[in-house]
mmCIF file as Biopython writes it, N, C-alpha, C and O atoms, coordinates in Angstrom:
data_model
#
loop_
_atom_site.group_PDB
_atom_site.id
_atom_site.type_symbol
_atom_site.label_atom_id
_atom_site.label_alt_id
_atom_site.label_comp_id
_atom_site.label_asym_id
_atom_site.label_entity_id
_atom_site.label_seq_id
_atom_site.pdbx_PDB_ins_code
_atom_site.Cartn_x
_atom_site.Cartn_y
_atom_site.Cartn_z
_atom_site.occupancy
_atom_site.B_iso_or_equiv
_atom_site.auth_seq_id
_atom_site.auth_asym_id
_atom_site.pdbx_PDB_model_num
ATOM 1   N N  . UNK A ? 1  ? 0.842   -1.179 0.000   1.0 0.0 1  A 1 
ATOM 2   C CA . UNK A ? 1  ? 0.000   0.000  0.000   1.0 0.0 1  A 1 
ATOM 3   C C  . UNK A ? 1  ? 0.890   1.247  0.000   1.0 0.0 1  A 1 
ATOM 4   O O  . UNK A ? 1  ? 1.905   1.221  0.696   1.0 0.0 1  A 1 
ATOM 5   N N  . UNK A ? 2  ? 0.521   2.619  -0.908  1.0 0.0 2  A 1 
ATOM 6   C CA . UNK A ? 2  ? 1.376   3.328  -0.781  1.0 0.0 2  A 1 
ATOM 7   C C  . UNK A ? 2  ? 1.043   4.382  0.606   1.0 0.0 2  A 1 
ATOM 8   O O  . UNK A ? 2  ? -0.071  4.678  1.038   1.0 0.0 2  A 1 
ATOM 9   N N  . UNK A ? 3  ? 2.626   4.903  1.219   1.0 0.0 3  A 1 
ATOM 10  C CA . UNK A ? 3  ? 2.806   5.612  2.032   1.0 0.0 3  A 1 
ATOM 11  C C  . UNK A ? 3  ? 3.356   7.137  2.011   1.0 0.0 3  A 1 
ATOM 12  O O  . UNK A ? 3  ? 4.540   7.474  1.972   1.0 0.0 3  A 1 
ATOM 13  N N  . UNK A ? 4  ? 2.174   8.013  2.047   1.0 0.0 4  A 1 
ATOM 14  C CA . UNK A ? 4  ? 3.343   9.086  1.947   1.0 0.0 4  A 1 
ATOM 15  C C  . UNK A ? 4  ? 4.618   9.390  2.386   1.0 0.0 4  A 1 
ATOM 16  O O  . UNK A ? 4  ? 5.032   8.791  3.378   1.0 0.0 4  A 1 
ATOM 17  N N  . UNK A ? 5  ? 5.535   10.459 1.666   1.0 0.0 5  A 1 
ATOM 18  C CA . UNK A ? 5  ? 6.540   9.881  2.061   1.0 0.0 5  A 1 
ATOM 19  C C  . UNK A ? 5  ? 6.956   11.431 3.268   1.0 0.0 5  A 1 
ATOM 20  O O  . UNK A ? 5  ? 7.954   11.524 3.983   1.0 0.0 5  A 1 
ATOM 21  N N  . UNK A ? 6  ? 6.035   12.256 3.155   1.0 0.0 6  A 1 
ATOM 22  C CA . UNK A ? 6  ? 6.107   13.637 4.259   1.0 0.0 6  A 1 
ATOM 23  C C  . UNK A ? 6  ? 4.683   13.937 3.719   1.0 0.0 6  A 1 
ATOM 24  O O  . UNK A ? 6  ? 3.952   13.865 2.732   1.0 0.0 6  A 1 
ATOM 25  N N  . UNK A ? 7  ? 4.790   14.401 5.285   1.0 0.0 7  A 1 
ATOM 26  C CA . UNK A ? 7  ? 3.182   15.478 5.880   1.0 0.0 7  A 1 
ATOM 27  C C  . UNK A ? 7  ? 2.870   16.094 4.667   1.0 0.0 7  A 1 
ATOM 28  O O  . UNK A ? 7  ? 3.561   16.328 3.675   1.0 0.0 7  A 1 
ATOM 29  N N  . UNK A ? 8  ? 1.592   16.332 4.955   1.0 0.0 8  A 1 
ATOM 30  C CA . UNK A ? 8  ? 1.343   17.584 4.283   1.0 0.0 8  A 1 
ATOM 31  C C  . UNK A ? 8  ? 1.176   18.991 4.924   1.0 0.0 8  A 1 
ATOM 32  O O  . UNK A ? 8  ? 0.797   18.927 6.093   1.0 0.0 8  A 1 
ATOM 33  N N  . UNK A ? 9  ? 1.315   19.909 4.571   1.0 0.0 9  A 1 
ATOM 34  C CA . UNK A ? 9  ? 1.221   20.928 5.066   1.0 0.0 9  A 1 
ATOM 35  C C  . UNK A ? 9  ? -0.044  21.713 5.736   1.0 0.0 9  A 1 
ATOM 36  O O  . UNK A ? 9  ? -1.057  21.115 5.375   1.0 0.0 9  A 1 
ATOM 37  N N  . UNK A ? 10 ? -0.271  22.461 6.299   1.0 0.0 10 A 1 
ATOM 38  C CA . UNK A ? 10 ? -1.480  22.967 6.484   1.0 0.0 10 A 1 
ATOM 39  C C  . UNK A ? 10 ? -2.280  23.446 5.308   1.0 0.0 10 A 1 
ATOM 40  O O  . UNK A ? 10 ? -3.338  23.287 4.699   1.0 0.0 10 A 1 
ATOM 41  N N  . UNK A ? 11 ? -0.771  24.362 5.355   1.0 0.0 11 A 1 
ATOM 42  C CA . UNK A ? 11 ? -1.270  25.552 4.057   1.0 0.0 11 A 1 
ATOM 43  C C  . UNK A ? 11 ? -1.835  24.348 2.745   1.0 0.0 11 A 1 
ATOM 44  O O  . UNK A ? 11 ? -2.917  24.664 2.250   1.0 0.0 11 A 1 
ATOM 45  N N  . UNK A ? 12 ? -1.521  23.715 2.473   1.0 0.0 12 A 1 
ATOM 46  C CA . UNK A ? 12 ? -1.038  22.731 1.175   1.0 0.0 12 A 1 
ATOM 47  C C  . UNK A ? 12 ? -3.298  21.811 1.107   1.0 0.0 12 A 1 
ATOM 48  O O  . UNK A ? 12 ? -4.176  21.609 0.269   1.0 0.0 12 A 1 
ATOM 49  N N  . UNK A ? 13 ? -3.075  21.629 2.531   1.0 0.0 13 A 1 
ATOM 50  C CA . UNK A ? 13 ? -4.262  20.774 2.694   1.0 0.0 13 A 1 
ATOM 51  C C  . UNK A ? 13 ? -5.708  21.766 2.886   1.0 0.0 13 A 1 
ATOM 52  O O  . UNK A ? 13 ? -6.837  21.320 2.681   1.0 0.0 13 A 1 
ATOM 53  N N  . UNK A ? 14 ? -5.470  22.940 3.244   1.0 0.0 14 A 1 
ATOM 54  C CA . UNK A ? 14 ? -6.732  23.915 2.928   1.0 0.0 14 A 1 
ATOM 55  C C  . UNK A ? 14 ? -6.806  24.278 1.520   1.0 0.0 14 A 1 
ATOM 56  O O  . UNK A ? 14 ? -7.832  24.251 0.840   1.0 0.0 14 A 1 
ATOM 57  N N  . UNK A ? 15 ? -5.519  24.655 1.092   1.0 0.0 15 A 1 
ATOM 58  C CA . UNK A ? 15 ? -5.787  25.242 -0.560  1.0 0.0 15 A 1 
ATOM 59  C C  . UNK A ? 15 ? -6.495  24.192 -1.037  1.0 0.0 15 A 1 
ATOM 60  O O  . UNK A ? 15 ? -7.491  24.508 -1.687  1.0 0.0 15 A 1 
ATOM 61  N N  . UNK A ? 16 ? -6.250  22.891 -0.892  1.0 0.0 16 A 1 
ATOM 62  C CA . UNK A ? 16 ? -7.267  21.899 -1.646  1.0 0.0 16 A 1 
ATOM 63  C C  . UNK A ? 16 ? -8.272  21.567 -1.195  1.0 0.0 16 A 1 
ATOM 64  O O  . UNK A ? 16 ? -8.770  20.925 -2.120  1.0 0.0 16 A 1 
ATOM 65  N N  . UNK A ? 17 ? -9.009  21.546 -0.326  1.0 0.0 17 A 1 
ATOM 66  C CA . UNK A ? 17 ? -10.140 21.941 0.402   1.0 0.0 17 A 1 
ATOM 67  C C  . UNK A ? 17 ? -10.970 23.116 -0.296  1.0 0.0 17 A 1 
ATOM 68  O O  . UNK A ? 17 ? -11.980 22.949 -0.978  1.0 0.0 17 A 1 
ATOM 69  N N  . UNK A ? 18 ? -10.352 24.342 0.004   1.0 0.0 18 A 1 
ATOM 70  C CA . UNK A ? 18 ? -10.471 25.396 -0.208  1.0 0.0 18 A 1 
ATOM 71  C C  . UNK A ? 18 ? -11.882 25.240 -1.454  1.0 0.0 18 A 1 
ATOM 72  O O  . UNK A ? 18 ? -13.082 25.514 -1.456  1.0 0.0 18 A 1 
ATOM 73  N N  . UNK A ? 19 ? -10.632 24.484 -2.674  1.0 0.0 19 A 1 
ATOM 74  C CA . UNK A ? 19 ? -11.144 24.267 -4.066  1.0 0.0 19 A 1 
ATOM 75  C C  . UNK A ? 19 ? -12.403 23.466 -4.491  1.0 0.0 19 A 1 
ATOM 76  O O  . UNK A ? 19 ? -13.263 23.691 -5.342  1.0 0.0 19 A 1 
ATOM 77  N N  . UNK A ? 20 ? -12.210 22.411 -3.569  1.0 0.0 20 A 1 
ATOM 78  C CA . UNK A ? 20 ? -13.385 21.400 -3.320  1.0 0.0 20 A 1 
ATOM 79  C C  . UNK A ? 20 ? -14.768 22.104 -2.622  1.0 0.0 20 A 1 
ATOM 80  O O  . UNK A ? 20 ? -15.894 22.009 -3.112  1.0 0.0 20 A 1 
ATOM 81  N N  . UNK A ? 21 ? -14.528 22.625 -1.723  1.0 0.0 21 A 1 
ATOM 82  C CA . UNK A ? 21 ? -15.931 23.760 -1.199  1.0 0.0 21 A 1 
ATOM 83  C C  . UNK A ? 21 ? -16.346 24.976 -1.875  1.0 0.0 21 A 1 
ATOM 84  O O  . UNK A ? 21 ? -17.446 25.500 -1.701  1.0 0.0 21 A 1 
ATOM 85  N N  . UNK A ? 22 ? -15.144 25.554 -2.904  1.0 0.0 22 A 1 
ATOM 86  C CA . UNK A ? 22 ? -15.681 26.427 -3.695  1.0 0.0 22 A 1 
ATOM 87  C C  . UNK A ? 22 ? -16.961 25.334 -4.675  1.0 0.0 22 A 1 
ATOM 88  O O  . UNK A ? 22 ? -18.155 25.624 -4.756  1.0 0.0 22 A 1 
ATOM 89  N N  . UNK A ? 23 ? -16.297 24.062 -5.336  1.0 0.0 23 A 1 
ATOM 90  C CA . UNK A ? 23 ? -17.133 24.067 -6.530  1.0 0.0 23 A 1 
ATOM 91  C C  . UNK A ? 23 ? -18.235 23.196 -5.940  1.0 0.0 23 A 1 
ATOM 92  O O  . UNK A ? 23 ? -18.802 22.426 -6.716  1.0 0.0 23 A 1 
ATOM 93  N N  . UNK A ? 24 ? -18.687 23.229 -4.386  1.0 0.0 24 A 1 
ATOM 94  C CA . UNK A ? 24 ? -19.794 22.954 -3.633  1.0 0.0 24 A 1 
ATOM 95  C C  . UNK A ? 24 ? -21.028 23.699 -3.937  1.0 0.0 24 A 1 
ATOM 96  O O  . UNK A ? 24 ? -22.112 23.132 -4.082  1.0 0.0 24 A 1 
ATOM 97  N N  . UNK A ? 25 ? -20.795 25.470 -4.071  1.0 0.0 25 A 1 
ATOM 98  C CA . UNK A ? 25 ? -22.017 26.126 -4.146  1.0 0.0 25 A 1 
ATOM 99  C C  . UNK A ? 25 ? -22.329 26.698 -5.168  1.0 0.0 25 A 1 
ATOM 100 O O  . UNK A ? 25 ? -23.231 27.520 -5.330  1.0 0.0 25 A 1 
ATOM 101 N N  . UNK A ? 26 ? -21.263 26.099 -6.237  1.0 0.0 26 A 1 
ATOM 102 C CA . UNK A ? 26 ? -22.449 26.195 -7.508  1.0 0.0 26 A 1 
ATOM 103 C C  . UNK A ? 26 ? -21.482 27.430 -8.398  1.0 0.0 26 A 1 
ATOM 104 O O  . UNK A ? 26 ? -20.260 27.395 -8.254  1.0 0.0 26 A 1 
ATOM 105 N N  . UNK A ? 27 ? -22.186 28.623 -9.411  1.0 0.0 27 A 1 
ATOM 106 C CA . UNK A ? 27 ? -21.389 29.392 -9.918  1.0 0.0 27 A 1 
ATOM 107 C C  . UNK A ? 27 ? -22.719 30.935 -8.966  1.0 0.0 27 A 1 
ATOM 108 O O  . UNK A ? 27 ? -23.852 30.906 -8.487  1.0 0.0 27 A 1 
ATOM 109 N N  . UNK A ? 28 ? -21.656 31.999 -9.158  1.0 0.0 28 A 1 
ATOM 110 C CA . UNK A ? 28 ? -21.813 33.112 -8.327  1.0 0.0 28 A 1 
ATOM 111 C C  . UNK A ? 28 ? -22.347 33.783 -9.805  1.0 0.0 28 A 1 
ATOM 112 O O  . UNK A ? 28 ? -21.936 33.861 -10.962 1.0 0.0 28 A 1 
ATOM 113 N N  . UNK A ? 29 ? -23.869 34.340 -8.782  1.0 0.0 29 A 1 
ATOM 114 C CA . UNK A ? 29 ? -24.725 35.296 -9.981  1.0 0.0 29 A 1 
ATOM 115 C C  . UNK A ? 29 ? -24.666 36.657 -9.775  1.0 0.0 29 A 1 
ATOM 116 O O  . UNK A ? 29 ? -24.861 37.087 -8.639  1.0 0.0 29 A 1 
ATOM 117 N N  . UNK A ? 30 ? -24.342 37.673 -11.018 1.0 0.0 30 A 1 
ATOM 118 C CA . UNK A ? 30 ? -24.798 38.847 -10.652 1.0 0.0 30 A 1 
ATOM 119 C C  . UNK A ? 30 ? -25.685 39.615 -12.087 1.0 0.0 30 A 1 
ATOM 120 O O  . UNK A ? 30 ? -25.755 39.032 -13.169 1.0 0.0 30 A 1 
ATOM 121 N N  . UNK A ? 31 ? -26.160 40.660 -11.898 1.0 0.0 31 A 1 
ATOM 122 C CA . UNK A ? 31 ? -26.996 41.633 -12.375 1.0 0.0 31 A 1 
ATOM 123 C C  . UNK A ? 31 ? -26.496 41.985 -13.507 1.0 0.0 31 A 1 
ATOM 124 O O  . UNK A ? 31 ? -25.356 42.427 -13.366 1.0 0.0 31 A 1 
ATOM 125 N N  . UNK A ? 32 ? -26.931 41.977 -14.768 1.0 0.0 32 A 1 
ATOM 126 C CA . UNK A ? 32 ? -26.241 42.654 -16.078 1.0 0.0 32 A 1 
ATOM 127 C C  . UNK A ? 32 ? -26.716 43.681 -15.903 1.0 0.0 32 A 1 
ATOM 128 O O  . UNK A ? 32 ? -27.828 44.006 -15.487 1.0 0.0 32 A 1 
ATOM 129 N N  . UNK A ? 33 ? -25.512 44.470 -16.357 1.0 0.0 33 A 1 
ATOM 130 C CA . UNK A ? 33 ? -25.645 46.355 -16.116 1.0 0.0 33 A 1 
ATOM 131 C C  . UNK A ? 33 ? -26.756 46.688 -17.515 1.0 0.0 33 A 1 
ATOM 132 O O  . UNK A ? 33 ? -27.434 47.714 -17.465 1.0 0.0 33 A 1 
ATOM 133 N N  . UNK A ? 34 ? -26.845 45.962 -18.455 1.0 0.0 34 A 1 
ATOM 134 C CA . UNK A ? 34 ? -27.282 46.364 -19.675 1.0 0.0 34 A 1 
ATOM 135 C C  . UNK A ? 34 ? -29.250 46.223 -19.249 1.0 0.0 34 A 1 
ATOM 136 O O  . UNK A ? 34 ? -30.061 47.101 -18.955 1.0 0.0 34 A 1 
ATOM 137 N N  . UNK A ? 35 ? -29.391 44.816 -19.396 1.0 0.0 35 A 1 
ATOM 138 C CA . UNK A ? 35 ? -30.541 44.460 -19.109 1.0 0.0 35 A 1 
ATOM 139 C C  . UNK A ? 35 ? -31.105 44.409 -17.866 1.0 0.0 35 A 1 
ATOM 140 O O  . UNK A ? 35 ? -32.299 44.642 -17.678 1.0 0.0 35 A 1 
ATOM 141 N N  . UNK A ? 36 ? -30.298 44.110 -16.967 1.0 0.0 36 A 1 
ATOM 142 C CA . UNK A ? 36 ? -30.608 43.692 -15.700 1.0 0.0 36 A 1 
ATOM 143 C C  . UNK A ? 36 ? -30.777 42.572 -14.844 1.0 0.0 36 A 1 
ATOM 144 O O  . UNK A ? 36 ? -30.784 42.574 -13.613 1.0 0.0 36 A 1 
ATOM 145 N N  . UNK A ? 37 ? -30.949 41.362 -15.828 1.0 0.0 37 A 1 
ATOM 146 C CA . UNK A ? 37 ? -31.105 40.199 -16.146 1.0 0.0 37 A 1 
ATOM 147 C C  . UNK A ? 37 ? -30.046 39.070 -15.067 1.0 0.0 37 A 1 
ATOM 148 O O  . UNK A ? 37 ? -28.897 39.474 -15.248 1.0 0.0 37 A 1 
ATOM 149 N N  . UNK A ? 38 ? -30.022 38.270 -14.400 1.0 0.0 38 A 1 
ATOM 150 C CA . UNK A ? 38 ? -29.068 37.637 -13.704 1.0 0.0 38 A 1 
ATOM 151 C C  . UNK A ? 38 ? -28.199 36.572 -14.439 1.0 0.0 38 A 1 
ATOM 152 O O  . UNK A ? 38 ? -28.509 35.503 -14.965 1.0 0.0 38 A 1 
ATOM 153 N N  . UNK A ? 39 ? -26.918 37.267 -14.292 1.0 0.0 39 A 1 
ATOM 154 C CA . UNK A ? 39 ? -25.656 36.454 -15.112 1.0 0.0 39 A 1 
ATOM 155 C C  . UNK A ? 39 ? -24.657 35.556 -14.208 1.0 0.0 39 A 1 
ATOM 156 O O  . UNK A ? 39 ? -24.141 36.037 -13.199 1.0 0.0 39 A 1 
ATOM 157 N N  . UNK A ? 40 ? -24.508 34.741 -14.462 1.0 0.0 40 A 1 
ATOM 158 C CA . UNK A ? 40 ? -22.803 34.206 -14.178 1.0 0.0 40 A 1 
ATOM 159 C C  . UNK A ? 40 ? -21.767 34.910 -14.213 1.0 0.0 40 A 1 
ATOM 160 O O  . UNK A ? 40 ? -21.336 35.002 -15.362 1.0 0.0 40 A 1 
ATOM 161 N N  . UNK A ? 41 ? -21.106 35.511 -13.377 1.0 0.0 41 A 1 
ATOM 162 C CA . UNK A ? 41 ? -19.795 36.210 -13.732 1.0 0.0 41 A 1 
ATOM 163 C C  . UNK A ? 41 ? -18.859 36.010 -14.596 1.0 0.0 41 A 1 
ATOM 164 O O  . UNK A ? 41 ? -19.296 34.984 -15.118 1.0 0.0 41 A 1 
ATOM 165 N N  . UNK A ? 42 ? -18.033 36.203 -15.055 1.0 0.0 42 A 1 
ATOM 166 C CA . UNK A ? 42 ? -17.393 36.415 -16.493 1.0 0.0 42 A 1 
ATOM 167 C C  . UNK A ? 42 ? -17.797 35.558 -17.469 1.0 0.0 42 A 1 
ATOM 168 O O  . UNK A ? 42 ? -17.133 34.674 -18.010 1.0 0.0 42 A 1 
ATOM 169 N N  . UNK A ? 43 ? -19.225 35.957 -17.711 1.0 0.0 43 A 1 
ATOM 170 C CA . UNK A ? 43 ? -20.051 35.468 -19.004 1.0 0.0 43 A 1 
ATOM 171 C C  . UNK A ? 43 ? -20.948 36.075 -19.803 1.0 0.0 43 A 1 
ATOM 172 O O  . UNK A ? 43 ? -21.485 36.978 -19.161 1.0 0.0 43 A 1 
ATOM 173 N N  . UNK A ? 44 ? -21.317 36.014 -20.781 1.0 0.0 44 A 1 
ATOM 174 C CA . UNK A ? 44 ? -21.946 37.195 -21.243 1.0 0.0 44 A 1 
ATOM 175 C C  . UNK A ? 44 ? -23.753 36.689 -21.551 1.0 0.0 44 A 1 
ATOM 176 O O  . UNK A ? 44 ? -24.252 35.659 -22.006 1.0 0.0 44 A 1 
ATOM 177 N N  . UNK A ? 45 ? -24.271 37.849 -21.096 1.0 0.0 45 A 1 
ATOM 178 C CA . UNK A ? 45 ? -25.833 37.432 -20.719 1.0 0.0 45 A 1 
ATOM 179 C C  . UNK A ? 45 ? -25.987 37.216 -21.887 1.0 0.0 45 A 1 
ATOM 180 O O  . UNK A ? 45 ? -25.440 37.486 -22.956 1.0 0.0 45 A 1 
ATOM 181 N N  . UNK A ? 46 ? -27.275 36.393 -21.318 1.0 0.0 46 A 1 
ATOM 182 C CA . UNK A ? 46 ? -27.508 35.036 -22.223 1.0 0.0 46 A 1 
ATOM 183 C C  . UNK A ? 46 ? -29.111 36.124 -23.159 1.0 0.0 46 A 1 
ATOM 184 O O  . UNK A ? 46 ? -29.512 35.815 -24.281 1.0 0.0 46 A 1 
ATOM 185 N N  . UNK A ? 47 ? -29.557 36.999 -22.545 1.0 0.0 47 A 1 
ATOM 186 C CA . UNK A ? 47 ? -30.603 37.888 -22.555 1.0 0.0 47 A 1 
ATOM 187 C C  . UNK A ? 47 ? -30.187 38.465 -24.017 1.0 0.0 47 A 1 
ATOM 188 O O  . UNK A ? 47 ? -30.573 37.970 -25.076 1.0 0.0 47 A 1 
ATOM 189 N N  . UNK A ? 48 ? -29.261 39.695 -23.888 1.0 0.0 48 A 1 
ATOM 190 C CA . UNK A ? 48 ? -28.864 40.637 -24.363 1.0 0.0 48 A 1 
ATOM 191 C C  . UNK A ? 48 ? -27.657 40.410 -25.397 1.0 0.0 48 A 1 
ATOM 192 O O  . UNK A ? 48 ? -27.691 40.579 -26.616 1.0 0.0 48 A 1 
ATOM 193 N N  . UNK A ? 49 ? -26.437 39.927 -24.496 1.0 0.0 49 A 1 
ATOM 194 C CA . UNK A ? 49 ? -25.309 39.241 -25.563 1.0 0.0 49 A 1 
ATOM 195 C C  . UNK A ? 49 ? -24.122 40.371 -24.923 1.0 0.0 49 A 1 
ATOM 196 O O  . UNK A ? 49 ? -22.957 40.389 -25.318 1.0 0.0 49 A 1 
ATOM 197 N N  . UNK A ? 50 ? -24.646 41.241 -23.923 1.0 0.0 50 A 1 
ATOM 198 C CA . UNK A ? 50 ? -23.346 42.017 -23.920 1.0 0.0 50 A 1 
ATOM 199 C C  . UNK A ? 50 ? -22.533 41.635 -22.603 1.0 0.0 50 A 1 
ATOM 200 O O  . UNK A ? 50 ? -22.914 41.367 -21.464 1.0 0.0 50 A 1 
ATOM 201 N N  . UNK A ? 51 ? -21.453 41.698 -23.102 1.0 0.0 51 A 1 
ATOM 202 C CA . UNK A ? 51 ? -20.416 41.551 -21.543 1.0 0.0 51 A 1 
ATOM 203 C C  . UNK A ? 51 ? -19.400 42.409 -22.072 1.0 0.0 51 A 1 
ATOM 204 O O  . UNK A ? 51 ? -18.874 42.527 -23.179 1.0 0.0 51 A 1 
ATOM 205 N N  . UNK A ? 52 ? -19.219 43.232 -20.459 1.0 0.0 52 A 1 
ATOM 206 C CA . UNK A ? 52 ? -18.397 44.406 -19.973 1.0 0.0 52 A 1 
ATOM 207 C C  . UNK A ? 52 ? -18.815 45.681 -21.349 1.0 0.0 52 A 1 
ATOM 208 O O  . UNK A ? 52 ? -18.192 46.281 -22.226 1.0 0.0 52 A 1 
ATOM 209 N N  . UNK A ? 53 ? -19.814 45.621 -20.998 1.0 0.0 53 A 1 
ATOM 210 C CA . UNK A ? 53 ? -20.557 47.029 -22.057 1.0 0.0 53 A 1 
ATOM 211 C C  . UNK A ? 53 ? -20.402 46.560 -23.787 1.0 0.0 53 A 1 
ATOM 212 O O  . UNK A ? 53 ? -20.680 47.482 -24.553 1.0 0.0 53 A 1 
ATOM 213 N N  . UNK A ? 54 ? -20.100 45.585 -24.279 1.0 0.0 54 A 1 
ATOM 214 C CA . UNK A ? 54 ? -19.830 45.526 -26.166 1.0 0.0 54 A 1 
ATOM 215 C C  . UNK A ? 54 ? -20.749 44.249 -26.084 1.0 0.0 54 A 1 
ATOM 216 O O  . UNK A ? 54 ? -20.879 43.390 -25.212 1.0 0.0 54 A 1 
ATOM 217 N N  . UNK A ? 55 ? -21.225 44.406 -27.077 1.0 0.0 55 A 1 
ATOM 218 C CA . UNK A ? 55 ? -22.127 43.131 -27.755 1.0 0.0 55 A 1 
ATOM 219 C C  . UNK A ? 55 ? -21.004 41.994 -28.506 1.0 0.0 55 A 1 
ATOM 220 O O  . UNK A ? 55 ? -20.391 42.025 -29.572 1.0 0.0 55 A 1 
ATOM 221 N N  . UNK A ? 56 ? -21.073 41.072 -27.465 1.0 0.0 56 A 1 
ATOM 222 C CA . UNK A ? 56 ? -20.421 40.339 -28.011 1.0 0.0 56 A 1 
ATOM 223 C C  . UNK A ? 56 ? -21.070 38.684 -28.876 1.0 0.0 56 A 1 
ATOM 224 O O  . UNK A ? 56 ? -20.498 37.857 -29.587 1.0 0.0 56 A 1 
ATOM 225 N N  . UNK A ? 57 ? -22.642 38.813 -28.305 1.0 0.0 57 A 1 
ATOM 226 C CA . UNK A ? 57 ? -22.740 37.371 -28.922 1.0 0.0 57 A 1 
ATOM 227 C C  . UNK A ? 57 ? -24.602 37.657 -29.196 1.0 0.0 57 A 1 
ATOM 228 O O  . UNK A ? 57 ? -25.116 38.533 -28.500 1.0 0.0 57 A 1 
ATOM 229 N N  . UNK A ? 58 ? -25.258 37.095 -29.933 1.0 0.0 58 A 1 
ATOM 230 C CA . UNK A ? 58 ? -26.485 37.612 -30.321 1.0 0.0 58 A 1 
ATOM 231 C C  . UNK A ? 58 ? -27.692 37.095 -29.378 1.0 0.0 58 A 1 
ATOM 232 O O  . UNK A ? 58 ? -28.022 35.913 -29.478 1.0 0.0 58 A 1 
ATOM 233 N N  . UNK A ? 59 ? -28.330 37.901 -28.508 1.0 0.0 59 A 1 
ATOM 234 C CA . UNK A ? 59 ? -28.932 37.595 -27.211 1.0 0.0 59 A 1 
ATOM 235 C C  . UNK A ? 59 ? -29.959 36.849 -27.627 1.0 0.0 59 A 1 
ATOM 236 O O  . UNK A ? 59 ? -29.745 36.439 -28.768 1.0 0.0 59 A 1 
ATOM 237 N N  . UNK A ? 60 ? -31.462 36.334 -26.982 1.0 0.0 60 A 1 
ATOM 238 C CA . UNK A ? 60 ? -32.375 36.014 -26.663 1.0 0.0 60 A 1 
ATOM 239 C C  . UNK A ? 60 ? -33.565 36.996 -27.284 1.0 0.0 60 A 1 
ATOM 240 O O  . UNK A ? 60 ? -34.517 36.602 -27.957 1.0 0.0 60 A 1 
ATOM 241 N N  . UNK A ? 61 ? -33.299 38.301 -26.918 1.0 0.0 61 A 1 
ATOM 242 C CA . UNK A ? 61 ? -34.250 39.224 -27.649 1.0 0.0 61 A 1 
ATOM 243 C C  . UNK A ? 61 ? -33.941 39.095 -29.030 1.0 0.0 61 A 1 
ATOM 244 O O  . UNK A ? 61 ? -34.844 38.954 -29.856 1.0 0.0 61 A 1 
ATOM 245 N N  . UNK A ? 62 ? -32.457 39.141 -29.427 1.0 0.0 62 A 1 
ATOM 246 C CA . UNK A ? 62 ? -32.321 39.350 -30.535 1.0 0.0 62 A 1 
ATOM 247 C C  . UNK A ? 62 ? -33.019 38.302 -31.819 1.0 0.0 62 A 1 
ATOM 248 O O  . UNK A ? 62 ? -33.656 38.690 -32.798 1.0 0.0 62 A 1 
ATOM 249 N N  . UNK A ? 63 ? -32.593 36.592 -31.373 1.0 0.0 63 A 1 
ATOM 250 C CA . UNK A ? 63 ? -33.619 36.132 -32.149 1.0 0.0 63 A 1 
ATOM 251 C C  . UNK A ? 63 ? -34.723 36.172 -32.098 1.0 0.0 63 A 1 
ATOM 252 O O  . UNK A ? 63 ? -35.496 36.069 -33.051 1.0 0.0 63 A 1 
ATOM 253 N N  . UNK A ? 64 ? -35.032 36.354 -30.786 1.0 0.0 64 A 1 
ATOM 254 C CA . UNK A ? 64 ? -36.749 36.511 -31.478 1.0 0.0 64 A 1 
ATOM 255 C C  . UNK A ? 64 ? -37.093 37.487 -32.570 1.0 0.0 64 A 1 
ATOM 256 O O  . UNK A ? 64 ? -38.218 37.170 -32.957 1.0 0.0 64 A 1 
ATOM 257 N N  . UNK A ? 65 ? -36.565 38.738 -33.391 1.0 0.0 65 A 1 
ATOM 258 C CA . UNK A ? 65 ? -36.726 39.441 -33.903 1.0 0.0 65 A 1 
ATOM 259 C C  . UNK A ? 65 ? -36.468 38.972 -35.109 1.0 0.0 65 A 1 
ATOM 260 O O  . UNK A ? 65 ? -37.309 39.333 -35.932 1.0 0.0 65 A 1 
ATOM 261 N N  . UNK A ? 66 ? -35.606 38.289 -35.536 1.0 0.0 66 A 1 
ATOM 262 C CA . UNK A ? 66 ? -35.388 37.430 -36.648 1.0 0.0 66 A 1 
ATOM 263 C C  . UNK A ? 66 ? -36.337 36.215 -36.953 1.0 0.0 66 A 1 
ATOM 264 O O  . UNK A ? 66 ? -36.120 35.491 -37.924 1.0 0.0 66 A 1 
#
């Protein structure tokens, strides 16, 4: 059976923890400045299409208009 061969550290054994309880609660929502609409952080609403003020991808309103 394998044995480690030294401790681990404190520091060493929270950072990985740390990582494991972050991807516990899921992804963090906030408010698009454009629409208002609730986004995922660094993603671009799914509504509108804009992230950090430029239209970057063709929203939800937009096809419907097409």
């Amino acid at each position: 059976m394998a044995v480690p061969k030294r401790k681990t550290s404190r520091q060493r054994a929270r950072k990985r923890k740390a990582q494991w309880l972050g991807a516990l609660r899921g992804p963090s929502l906030t408010t698009c400045p454009h629409c208002g609409e609730p986004v995922e952080t660094y993603r671009a609403c799914n509504e509108c299409g804009y992230y950090r003020g430029r239209k970057v991808t063709k929203g939800a309103a937009d096809e419907d208009e097409e």
